[in-house]
N, C-alpha and C positions, 0 to 999 in steps of 0.2 A: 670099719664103722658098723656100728649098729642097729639095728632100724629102733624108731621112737615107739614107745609101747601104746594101747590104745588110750588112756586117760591122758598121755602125755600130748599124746594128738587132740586129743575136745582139748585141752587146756588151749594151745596151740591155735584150734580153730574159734575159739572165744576172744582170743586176742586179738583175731584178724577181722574177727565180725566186731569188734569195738573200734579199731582201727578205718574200716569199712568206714561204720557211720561217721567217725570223723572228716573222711573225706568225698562225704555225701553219699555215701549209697546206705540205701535201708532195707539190711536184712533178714529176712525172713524163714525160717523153718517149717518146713509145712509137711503133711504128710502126700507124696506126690503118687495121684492112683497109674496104678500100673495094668496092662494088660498082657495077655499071651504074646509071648513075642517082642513086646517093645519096650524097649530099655531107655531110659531117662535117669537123667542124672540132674537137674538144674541149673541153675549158671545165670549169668547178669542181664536184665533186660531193663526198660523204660516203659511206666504206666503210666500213660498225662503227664504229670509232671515231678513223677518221684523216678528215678535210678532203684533198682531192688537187685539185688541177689537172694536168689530164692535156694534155697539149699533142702535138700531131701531129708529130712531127719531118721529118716530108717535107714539110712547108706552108711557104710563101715565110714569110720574117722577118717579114713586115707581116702577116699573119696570125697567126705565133706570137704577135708583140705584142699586137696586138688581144685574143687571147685570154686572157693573162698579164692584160694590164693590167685586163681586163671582171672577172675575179677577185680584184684589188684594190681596185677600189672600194668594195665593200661595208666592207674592213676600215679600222681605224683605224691610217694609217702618221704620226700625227704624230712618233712618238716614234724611226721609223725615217729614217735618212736615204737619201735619193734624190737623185741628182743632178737639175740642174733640168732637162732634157731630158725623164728616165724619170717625173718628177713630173707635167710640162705632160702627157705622151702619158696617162697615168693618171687625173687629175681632167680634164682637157679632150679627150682620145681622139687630139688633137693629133701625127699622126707627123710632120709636116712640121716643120722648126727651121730 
């Protein structure tokens, strides 16, 4: 197997974050400040009363995914369609194709 190259992956992580909002979370890109030492990556939390997944936008693809994807598993995407790529990387963490 291969690994996915990096546009292959934004493409990838654009599917998950349209995916997302269908099943209510609302994602956002942000630029996340960073200090000496402490490392951040974003990931899914609860504001009042919105669901977000907040995603780092300076972070390699393989990380936005990683992070996109760790906040869908909890939900229920039967009913959403996923290519079988952004599927495998989602139930199986799988970025390699």
């Amino acid at each position: 197997m291969s690994e996915l190259s990096e546009t292959r992956m934004m493409r990838i992580v654009d599917e998950l974050a349209e995916a997302a909002q269908r099943v209510g979370l609302e994602v956002r890109r942000e630029k996340i400040m960073r200090e000496i030492g402490y490392r951040t990556r974003g990931g899914a939390c609860r504001l009042r009363d919105k669901n977000l997944v907040i995603i780092d936008r300076d972070q390699p693809a393989a990380e936005q995914l990683e992070v996109i994807a760790e906040a869908l598993r909890s939900r229920d995407l039967e009913s959403v369609y996923l290519s079988p790529a952004a599927r495998r990387i989602v139930h199986l963490g799988d970025v390699a194709t």
